[in-house]
mmCIF file of the N, C-alpha and C atoms, coordinates in Angstrom:
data_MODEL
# 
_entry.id   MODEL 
# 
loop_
_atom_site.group_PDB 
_atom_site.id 
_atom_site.type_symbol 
_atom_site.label_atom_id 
_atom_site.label_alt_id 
_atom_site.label_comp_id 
_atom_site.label_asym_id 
_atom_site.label_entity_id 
_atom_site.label_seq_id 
_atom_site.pdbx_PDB_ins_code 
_atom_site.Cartn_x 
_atom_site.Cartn_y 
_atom_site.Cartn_z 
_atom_site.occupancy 
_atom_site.B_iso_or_equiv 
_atom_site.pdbx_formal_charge 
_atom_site.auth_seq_id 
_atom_site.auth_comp_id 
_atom_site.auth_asym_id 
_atom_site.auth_atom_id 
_atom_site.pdbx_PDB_model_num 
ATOM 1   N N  . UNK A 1 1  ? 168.041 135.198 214.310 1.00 0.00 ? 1  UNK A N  1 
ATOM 2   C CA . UNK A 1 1  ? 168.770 136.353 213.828 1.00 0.00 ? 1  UNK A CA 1 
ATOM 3   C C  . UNK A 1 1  ? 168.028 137.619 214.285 1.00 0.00 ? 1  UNK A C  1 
ATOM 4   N N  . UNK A 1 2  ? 168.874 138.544 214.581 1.00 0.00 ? 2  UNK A N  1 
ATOM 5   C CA . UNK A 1 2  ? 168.021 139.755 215.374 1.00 0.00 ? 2  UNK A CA 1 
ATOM 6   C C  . UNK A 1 2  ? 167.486 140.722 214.103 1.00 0.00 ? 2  UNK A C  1 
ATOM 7   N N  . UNK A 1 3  ? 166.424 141.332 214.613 1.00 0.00 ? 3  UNK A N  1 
ATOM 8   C CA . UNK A 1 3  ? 165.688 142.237 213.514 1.00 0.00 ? 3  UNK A CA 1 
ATOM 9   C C  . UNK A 1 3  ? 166.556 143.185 212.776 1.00 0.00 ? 3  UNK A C  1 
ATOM 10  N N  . UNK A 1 4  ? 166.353 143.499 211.851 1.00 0.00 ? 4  UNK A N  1 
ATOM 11  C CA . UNK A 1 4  ? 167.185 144.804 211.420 1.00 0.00 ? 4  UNK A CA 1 
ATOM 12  C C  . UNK A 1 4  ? 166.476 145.794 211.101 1.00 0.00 ? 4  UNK A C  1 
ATOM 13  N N  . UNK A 1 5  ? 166.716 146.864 211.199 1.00 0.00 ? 5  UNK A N  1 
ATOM 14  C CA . UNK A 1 5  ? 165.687 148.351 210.361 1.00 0.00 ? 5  UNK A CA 1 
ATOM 15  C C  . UNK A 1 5  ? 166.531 148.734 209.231 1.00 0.00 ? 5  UNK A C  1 
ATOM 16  N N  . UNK A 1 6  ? 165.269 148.467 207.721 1.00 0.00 ? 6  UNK A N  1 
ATOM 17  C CA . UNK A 1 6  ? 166.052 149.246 206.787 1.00 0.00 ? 6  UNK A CA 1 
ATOM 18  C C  . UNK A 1 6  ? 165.304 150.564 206.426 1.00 0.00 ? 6  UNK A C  1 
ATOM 19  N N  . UNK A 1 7  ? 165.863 151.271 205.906 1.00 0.00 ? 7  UNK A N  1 
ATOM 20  C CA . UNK A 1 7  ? 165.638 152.617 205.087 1.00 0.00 ? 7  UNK A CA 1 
ATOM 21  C C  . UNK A 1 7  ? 164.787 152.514 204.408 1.00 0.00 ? 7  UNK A C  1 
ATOM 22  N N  . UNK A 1 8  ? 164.331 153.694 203.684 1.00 0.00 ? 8  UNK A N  1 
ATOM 23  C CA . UNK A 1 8  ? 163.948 153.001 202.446 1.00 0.00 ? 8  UNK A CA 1 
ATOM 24  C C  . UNK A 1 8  ? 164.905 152.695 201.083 1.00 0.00 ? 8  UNK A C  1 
ATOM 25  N N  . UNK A 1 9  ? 165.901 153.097 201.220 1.00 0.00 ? 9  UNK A N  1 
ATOM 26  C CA . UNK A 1 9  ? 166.984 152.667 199.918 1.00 0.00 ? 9  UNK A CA 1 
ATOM 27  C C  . UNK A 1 9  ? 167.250 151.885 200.067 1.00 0.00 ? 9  UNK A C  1 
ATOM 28  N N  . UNK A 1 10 ? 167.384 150.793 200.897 1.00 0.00 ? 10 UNK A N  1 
ATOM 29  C CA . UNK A 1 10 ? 167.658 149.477 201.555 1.00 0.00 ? 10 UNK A CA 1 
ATOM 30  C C  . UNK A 1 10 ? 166.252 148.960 200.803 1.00 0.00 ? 10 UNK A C  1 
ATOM 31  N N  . UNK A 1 11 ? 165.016 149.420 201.501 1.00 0.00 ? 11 UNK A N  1 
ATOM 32  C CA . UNK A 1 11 ? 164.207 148.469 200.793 1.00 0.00 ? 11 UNK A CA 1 
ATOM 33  C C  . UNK A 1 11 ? 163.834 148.280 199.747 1.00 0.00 ? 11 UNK A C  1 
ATOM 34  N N  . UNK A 1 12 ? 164.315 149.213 198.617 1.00 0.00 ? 12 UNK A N  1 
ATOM 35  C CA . UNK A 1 12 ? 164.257 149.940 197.340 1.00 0.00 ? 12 UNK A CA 1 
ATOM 36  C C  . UNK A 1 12 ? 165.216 148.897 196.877 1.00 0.00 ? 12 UNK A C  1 
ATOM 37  N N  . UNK A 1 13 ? 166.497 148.543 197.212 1.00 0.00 ? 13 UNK A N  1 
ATOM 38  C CA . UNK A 1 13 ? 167.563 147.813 196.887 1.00 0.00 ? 13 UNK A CA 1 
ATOM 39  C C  . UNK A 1 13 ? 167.207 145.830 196.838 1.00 0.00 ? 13 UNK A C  1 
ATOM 40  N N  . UNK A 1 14 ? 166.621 146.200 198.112 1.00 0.00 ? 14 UNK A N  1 
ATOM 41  C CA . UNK A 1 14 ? 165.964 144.630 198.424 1.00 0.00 ? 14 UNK A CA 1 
ATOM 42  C C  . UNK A 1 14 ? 165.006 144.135 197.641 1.00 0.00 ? 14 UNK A C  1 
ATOM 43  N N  . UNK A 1 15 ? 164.086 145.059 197.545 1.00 0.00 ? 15 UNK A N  1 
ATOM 44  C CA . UNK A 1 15 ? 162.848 144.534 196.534 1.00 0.00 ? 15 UNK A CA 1 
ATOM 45  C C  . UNK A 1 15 ? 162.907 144.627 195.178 1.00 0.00 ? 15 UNK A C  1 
ATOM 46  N N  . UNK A 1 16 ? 163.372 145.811 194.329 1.00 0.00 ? 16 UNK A N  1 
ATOM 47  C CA . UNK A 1 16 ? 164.289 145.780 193.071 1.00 0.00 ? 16 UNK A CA 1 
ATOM 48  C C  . UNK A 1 16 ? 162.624 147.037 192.668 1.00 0.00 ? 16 UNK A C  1 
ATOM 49  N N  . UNK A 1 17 ? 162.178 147.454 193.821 1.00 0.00 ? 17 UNK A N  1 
ATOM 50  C CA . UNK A 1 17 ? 161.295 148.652 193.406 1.00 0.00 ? 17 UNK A CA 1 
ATOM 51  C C  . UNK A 1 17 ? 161.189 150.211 193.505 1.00 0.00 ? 17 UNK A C  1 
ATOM 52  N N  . UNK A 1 18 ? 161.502 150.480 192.832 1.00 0.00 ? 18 UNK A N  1 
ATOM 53  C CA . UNK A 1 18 ? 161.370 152.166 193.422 1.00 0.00 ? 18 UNK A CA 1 
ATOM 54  C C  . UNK A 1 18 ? 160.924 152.885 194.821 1.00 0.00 ? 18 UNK A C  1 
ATOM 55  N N  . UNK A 1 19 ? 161.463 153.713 195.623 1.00 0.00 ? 19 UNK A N  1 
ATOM 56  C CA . UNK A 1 19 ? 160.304 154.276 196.325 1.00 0.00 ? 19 UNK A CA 1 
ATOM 57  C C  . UNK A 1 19 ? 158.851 155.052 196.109 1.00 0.00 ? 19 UNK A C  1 
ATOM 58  N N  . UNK A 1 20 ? 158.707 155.481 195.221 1.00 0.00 ? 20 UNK A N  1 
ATOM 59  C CA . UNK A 1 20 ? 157.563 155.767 194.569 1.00 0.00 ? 20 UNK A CA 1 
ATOM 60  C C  . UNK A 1 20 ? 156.857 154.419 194.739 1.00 0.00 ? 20 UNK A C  1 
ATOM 61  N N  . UNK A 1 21 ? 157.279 153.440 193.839 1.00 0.00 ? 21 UNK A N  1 
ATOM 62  C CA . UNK A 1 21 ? 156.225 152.233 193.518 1.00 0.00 ? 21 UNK A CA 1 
ATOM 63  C C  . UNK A 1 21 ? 155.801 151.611 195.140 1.00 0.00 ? 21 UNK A C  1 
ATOM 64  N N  . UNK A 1 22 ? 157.140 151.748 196.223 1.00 0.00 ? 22 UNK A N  1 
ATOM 65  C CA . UNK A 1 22 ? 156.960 151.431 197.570 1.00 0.00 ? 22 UNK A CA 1 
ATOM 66  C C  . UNK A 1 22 ? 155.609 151.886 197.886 1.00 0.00 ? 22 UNK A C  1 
ATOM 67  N N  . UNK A 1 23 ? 155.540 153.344 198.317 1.00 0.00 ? 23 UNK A N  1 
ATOM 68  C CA . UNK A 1 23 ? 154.798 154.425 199.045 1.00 0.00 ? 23 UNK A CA 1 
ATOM 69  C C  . UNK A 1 23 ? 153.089 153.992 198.125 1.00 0.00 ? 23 UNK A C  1 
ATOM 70  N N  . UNK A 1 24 ? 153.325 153.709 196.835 1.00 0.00 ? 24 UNK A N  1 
ATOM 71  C CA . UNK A 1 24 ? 152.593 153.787 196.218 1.00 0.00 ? 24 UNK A CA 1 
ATOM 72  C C  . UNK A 1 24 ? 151.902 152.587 197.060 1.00 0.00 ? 24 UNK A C  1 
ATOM 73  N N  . UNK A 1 25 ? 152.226 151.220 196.403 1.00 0.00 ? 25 UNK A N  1 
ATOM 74  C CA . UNK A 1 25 ? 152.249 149.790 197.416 1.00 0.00 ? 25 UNK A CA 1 
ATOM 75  C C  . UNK A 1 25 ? 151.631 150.062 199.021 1.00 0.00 ? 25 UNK A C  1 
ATOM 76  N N  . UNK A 1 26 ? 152.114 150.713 199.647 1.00 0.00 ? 26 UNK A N  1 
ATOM 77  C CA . UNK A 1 26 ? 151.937 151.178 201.201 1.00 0.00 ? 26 UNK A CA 1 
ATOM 78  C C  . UNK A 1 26 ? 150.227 151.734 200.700 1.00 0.00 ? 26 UNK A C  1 
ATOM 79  N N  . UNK A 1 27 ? 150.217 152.738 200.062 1.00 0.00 ? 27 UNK A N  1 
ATOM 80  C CA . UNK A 1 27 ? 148.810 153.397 200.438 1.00 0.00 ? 27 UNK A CA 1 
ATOM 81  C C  . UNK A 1 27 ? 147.501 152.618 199.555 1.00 0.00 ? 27 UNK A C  1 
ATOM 82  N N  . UNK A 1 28 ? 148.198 151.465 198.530 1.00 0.00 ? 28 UNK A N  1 
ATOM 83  C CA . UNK A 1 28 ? 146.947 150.209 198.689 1.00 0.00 ? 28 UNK A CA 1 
ATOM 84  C C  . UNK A 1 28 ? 146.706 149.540 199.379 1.00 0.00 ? 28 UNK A C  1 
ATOM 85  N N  . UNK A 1 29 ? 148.001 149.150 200.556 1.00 0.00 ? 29 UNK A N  1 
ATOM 86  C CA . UNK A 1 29 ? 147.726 148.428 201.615 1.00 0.00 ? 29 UNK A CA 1 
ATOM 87  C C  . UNK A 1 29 ? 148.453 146.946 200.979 1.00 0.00 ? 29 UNK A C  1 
ATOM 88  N N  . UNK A 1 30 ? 148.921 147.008 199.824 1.00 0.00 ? 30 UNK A N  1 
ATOM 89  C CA . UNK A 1 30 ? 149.642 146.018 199.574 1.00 0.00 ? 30 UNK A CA 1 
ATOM 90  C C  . UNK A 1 30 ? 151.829 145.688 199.867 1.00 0.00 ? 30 UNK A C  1 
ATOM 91  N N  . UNK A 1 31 ? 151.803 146.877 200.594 1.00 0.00 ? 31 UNK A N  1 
ATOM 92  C CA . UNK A 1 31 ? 153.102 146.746 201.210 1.00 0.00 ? 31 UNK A CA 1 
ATOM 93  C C  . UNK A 1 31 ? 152.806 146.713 202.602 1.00 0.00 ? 31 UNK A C  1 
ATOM 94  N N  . UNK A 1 32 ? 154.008 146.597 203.394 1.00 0.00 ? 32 UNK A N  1 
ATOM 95  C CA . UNK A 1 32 ? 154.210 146.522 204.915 1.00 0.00 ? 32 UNK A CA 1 
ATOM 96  C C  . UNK A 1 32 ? 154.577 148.206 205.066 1.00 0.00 ? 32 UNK A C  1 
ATOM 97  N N  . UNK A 1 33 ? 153.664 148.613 206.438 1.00 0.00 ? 33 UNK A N  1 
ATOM 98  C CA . UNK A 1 33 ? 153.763 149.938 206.768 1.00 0.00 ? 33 UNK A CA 1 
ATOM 99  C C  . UNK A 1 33 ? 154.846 150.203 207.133 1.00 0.00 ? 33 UNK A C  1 
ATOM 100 N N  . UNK A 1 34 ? 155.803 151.097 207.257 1.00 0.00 ? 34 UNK A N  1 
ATOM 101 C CA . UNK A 1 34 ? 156.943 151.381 207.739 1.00 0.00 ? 34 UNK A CA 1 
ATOM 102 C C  . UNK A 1 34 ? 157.004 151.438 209.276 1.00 0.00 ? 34 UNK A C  1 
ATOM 103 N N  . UNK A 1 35 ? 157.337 151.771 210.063 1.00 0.00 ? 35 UNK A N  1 
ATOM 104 C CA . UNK A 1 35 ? 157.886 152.163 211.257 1.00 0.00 ? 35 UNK A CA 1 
ATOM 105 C C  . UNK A 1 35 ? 158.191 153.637 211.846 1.00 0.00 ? 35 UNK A C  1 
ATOM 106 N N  . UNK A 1 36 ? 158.087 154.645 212.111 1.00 0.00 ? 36 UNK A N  1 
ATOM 107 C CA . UNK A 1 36 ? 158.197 156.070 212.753 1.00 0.00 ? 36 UNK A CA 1 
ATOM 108 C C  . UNK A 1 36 ? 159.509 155.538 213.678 1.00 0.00 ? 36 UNK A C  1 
ATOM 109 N N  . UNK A 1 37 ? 160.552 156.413 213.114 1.00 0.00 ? 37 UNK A N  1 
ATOM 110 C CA . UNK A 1 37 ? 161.674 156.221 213.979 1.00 0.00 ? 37 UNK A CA 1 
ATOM 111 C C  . UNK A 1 37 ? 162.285 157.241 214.196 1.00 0.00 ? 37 UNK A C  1 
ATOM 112 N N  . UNK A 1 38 ? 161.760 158.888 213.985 1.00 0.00 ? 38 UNK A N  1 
ATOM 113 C CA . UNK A 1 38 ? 161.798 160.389 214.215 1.00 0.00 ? 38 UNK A CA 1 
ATOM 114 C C  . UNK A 1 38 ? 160.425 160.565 213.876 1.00 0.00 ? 38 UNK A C  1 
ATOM 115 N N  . UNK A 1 39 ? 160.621 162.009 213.462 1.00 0.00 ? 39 UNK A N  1 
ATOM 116 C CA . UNK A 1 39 ? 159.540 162.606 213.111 1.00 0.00 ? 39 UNK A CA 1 
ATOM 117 C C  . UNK A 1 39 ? 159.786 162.378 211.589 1.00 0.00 ? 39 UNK A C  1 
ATOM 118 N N  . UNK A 1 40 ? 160.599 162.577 211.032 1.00 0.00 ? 40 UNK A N  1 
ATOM 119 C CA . UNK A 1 40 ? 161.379 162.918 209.658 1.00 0.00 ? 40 UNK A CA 1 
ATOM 120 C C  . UNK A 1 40 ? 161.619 161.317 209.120 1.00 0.00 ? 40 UNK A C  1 
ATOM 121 N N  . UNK A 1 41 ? 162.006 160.187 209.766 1.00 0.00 ? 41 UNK A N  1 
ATOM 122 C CA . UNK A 1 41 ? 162.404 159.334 209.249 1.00 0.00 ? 41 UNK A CA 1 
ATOM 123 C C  . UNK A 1 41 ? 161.324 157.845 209.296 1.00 0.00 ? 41 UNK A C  1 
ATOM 124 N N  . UNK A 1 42 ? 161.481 156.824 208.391 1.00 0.00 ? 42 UNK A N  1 
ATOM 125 C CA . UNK A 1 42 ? 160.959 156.290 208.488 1.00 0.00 ? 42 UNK A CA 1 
ATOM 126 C C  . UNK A 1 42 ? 161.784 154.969 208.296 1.00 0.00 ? 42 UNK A C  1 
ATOM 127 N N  . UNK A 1 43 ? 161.210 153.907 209.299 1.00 0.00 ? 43 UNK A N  1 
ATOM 128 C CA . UNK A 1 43 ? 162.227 152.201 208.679 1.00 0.00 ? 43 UNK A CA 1 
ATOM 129 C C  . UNK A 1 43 ? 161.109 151.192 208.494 1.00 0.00 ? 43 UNK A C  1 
ATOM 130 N N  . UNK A 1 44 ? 161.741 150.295 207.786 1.00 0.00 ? 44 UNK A N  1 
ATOM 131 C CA . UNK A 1 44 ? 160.815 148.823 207.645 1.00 0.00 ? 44 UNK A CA 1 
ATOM 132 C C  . UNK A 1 44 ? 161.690 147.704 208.430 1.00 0.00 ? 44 UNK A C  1 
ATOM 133 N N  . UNK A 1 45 ? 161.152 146.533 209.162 1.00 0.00 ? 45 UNK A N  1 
ATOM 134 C CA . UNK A 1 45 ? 161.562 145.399 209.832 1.00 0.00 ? 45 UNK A CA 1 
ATOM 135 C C  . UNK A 1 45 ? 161.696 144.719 209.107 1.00 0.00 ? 45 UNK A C  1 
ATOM 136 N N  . UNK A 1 46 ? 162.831 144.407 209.198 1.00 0.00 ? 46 UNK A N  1 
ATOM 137 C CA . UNK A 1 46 ? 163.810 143.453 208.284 1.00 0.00 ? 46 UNK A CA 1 
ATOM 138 C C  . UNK A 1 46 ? 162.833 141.825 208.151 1.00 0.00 ? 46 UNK A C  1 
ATOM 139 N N  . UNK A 1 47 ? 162.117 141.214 209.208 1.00 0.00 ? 47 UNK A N  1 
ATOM 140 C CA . UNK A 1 47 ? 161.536 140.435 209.188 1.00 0.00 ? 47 UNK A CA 1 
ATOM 141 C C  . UNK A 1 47 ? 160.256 140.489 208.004 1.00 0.00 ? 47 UNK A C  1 
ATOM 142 N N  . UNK A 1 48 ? 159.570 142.151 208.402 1.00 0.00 ? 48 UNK A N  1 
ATOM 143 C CA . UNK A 1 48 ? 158.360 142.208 207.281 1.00 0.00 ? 48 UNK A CA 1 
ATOM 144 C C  . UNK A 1 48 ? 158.813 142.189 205.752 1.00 0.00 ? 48 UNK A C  1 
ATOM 145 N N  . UNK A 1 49 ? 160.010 142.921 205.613 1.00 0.00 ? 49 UNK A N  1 
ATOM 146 C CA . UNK A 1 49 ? 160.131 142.948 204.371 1.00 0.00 ? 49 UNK A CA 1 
ATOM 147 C C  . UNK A 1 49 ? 160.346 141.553 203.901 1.00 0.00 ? 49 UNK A C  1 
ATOM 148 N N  . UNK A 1 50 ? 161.344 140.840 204.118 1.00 0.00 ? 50 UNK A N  1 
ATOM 149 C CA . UNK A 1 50 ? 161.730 139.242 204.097 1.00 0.00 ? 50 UNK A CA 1 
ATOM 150 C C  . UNK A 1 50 ? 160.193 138.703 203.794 1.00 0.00 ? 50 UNK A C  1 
ATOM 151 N N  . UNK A 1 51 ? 159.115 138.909 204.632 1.00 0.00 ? 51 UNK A N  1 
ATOM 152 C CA . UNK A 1 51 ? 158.157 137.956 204.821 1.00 0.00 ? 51 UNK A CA 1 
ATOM 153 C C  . UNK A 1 51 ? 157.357 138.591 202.585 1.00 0.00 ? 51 UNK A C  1 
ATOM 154 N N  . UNK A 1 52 ? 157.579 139.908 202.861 1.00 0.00 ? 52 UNK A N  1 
ATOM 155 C CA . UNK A 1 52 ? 156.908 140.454 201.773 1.00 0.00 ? 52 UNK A CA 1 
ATOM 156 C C  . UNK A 1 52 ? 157.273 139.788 200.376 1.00 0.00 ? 52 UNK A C  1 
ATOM 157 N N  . UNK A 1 53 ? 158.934 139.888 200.286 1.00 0.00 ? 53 UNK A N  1 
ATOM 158 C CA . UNK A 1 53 ? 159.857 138.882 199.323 1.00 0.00 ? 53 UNK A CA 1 
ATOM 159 C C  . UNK A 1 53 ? 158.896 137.962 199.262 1.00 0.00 ? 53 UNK A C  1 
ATOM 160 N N  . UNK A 1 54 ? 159.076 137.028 200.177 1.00 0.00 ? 54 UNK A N  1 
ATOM 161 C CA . UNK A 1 54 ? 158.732 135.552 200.304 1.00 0.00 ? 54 UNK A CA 1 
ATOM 162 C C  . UNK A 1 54 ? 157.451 135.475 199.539 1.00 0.00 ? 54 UNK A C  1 
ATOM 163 N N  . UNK A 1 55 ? 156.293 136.237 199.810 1.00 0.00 ? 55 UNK A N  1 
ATOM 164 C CA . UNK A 1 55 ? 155.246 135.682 199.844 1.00 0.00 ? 55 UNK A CA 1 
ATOM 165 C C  . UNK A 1 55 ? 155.206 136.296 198.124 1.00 0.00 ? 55 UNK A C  1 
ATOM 166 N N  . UNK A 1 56 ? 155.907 136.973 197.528 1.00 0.00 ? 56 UNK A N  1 
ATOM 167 C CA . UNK A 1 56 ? 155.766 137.319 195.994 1.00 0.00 ? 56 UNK A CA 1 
ATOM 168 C C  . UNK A 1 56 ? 156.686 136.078 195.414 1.00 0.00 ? 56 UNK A C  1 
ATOM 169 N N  . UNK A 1 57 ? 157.675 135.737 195.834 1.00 0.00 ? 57 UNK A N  1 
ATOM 170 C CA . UNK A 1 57 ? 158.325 134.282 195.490 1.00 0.00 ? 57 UNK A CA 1 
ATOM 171 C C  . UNK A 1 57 ? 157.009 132.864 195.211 1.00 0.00 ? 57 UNK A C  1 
ATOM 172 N N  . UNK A 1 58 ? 156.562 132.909 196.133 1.00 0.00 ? 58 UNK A N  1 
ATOM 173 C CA . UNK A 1 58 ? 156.081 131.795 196.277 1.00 0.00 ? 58 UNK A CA 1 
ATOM 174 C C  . UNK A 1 58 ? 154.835 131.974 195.548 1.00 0.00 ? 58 UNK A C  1 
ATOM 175 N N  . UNK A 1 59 ? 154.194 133.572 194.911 1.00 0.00 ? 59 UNK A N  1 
ATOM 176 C CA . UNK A 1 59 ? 152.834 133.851 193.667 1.00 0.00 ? 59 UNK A CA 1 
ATOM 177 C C  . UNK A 1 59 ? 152.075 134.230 194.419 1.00 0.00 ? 59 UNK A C  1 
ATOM 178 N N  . UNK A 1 60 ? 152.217 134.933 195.597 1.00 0.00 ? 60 UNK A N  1 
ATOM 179 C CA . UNK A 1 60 ? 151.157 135.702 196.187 1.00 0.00 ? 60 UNK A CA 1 
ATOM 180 C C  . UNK A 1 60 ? 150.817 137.058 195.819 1.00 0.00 ? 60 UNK A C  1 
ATOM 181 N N  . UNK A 1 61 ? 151.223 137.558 194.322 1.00 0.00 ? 61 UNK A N  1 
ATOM 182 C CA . UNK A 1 61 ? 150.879 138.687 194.061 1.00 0.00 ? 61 UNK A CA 1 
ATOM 183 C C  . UNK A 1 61 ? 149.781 139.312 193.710 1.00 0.00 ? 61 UNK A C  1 
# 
């Protein structure tokens, strides 16, 4: 299946977390970094996020 780029309301939607709690996550180093896709915008790979799900499914928190 080919990659997808989400937003962050997409990933906000996917993970069931705020963007705050995201960004927050990102600057412990316990989220996946986003992507630079302007200057202004930012995406996550549909693969990383999936992998991120997964690995809190399975008690990797």
């Amino acid at each position: 299946m080919p990659i997808k780029i989400y937003r962050i309301k997409e990933v906000s939607e996917i993970t069931g977390l705020k963007p705050s709690s995201i960004y927050k996550q990102i600057r412990l180093q316990l989220f996946p970094r986003g992507i630079k896709l302007t200057s202004r915008s930012t995406g996550w790979p549909s693969d990383a996020i999936e992998g991120w799900v997964n690995s809190r499914i399975k008690g990797g928190v």
